[in-house]
SEGU-107388 format. One line per field, with one value per residue: residue number from 1; residue in three letters; x negated, y, z negated of N, C-alpha, C, CB in turn. Coordinates in nm, 3 decimals. Glycine has a CB too. Layout:
BEGIN
seq <- NUM / ...
type <- ALA / ...
n.u <- X / ...
n.v <- Y / ...
n.w <- Z / ...
ca.u <- X / ...
ca.v <- Y / ...
ca.w <- Z / ...
c.u <- X / ...
c.v <- Y / ...
c.w <- Z / ...
cb.u <- X / ...
cb.v <- Y / ...
cb.w <- Z / ...
//
This chain:
BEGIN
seq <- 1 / 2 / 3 / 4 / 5 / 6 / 7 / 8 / 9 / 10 / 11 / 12 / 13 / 14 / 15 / 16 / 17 / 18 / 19 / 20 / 21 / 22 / 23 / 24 / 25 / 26 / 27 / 28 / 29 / 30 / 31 / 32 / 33 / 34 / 35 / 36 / 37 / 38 / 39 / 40 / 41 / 42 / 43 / 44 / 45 / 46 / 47 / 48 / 49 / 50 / 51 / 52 / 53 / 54 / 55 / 56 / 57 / 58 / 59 / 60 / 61 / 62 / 63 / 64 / 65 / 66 / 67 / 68 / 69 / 70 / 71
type <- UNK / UNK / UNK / UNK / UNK / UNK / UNK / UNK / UNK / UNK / UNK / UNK / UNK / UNK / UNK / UNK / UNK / UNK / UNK / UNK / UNK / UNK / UNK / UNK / UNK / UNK / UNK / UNK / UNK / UNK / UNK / UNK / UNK / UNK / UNK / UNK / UNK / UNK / UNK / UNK / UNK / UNK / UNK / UNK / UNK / UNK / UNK / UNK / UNK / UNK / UNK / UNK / UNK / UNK / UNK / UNK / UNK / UNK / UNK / UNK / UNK / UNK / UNK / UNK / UNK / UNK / UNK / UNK / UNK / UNK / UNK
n.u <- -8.540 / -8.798 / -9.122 / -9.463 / -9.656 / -9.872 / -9.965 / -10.312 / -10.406 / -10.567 / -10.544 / -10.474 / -10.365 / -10.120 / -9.964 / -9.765 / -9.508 / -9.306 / -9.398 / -9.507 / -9.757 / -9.970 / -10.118 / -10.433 / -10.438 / -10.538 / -10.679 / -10.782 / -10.691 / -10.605 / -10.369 / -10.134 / -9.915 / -9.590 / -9.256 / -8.976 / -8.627 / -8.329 / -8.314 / -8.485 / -8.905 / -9.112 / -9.441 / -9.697 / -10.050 / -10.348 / -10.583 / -10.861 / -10.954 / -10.944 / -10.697 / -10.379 / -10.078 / -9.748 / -9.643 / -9.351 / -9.170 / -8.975 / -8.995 / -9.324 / -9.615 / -9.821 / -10.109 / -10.223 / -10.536 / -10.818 / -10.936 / -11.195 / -11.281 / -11.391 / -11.369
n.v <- 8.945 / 8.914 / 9.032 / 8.998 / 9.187 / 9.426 / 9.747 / 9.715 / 9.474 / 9.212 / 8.926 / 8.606 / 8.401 / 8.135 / 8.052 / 8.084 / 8.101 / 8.169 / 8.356 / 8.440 / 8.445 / 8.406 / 8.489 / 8.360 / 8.037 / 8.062 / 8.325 / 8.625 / 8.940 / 9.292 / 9.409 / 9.648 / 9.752 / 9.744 / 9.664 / 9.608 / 9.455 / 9.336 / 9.062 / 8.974 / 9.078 / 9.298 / 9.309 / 9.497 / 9.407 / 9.443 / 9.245 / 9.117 / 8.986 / 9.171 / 9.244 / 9.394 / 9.279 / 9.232 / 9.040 / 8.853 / 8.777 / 8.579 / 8.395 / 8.336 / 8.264 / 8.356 / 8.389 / 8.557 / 8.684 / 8.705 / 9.000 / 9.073 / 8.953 / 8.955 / 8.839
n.w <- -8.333 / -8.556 / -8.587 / -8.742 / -8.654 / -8.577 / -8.405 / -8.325 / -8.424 / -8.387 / -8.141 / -8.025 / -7.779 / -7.750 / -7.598 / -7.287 / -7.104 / -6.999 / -6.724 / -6.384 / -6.306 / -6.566 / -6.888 / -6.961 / -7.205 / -7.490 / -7.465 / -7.571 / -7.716 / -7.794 / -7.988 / -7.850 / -7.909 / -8.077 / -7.950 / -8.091 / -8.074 / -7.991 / -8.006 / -8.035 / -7.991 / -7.752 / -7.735 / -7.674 / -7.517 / -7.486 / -7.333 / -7.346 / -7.109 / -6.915 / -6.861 / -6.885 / -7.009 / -7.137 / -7.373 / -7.440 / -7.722 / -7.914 / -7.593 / -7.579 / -7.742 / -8.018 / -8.201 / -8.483 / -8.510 / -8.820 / -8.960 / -8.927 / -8.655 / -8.329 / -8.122
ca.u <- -8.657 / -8.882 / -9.326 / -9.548 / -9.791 / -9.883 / -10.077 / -10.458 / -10.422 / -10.612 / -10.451 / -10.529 / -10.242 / -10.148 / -9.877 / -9.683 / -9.457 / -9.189 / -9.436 / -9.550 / -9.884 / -9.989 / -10.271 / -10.449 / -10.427 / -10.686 / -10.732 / -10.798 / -10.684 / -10.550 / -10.180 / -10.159 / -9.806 / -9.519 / -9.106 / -8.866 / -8.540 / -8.249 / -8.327 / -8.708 / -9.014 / -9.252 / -9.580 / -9.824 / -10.155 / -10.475 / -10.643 / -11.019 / -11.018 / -10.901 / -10.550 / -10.277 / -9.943 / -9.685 / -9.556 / -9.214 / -9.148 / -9.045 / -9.050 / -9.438 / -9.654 / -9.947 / -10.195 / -10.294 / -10.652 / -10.864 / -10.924 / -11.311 / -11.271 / -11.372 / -11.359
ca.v <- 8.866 / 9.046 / 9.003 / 9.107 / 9.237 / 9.591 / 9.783 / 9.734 / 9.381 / 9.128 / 8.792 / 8.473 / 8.361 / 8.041 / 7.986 / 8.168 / 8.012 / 8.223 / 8.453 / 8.341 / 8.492 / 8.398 / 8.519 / 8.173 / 7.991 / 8.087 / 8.416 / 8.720 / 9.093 / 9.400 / 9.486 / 9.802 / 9.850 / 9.621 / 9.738 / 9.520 / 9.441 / 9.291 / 8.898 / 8.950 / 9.143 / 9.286 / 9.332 / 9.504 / 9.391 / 9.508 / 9.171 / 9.114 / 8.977 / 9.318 / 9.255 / 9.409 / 9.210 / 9.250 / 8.973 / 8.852 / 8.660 / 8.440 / 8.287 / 8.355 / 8.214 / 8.445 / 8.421 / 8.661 / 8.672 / 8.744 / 9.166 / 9.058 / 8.836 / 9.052 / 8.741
ca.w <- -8.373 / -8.585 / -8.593 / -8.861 / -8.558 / -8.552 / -8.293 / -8.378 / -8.381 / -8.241 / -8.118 / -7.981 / -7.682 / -7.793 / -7.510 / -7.179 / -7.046 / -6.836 / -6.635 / -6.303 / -6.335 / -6.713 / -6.899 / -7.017 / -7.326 / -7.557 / -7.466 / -7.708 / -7.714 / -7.904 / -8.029 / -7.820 / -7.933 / -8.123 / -7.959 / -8.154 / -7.935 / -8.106 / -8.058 / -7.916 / -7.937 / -7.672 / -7.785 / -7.526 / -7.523 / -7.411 / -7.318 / -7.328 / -7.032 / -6.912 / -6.820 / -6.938 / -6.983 / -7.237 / -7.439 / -7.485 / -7.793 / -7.797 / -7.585 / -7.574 / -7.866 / -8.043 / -8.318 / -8.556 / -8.581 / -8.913 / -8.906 / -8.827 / -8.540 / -8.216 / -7.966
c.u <- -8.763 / -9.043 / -9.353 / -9.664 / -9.756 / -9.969 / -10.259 / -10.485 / -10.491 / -10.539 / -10.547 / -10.373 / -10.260 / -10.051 / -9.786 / -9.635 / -9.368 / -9.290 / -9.521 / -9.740 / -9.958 / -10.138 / -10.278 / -10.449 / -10.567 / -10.749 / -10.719 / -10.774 / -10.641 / -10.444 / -10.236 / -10.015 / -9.688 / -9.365 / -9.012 / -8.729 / -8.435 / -8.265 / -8.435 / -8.785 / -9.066 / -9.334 / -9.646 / -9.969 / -10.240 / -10.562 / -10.783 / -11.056 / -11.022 / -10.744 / -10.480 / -10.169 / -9.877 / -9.595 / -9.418 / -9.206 / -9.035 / -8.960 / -9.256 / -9.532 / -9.806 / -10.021 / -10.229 / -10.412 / -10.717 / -10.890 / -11.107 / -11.355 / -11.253 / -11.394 / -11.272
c.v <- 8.962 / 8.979 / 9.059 / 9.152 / 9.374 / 9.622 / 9.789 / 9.546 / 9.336 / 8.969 / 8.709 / 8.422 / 8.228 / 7.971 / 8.106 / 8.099 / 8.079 / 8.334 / 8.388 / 8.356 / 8.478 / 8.426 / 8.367 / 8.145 / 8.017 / 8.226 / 8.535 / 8.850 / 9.160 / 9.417 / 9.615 / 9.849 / 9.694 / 9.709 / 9.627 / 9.564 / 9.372 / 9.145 / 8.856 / 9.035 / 9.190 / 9.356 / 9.342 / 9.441 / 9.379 / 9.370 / 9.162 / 9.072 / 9.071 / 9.278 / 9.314 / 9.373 / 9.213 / 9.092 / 8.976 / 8.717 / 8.698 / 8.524 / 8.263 / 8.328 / 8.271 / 8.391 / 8.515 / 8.627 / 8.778 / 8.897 / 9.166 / 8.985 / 8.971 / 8.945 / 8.607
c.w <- -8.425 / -8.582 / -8.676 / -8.774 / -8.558 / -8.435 / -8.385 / -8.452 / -8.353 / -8.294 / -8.025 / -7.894 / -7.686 / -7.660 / -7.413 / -7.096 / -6.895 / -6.712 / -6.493 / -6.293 / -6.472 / -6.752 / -6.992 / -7.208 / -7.420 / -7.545 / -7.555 / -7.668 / -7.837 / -7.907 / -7.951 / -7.879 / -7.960 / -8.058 / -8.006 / -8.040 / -8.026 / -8.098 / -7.996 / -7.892 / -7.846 / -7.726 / -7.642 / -7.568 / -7.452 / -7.433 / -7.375 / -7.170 / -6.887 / -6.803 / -6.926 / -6.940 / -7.127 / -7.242 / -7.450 / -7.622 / -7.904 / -7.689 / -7.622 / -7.763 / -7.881 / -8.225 / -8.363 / -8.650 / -8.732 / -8.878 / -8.857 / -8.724 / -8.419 / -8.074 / -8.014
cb.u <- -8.711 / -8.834 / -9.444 / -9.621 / -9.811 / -9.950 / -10.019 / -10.459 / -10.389 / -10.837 / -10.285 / -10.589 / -10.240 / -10.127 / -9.778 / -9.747 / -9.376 / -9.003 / -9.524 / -9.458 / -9.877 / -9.945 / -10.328 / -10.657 / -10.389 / -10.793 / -10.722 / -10.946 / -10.593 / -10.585 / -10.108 / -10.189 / -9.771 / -9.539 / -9.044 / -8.836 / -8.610 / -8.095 / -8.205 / -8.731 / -9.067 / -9.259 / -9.644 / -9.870 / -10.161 / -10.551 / -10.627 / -11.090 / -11.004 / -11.057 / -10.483 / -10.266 / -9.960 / -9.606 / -9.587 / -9.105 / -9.286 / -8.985 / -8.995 / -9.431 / -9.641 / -9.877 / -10.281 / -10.199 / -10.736 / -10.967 / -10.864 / -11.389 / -11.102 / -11.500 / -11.550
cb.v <- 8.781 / 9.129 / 9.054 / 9.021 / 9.171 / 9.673 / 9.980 / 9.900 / 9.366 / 9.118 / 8.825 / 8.358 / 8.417 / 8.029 / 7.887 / 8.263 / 7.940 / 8.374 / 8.555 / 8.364 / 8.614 / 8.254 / 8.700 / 8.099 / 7.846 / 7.991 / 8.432 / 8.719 / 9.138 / 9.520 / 9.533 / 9.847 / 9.989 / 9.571 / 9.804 / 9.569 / 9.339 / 9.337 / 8.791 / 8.912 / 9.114 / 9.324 / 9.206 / 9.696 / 9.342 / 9.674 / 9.166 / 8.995 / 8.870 / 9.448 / 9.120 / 9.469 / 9.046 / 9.396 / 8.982 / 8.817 / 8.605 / 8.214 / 8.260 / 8.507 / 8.047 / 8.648 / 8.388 / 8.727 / 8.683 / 8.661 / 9.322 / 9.046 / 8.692 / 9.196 / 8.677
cb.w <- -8.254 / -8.759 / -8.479 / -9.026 / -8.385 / -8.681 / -8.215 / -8.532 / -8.337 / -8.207 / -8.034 / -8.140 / -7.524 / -7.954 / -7.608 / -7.106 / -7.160 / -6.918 / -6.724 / -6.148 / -6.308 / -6.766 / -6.992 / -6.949 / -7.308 / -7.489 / -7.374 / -7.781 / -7.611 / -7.904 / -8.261 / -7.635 / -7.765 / -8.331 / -7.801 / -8.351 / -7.781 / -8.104 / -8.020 / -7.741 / -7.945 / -7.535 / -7.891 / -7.471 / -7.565 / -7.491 / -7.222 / -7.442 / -7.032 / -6.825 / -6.785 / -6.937 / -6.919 / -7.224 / -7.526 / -7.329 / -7.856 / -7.824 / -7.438 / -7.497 / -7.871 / -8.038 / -8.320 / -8.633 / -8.464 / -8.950 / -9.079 / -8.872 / -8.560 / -8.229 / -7.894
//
């Protein structure tokens, strides 16, 4: 599964589904780092709301915000 997300990023978490702990819907961070996988992404990302949790997608559903959008 490939992403057009790079590190330096910012995103908008549009959905998390498999983690039991989820960071919430709507929330905003930074690409810290994109590792392609052969049928699924993880993307780390450096929250805002200072968590760190790495993406799996999918399943996990992200936005890619405009490059001046800092919230």
């Amino acid at each position: 599964m490939k992403t057009n997300l790079k590190a330096g990023d910012r995103v908008r978490l549009l959905s998390m589904t498999d983690d039991p702990d989820p960071i919430p819907a709507g929330t905003t961070g930074t690409v810290a780092g994109v590792y392609p996988l052969s049928d699924w992404t993880q993307v780390d990302v450096d929250w805002d709301n200072g968590r760190s949790l790495m993406l799996s997608i999918p399943p996990d559903v992200v936005e890619r915000l405009p490059a001046d959008t800092t919230n």
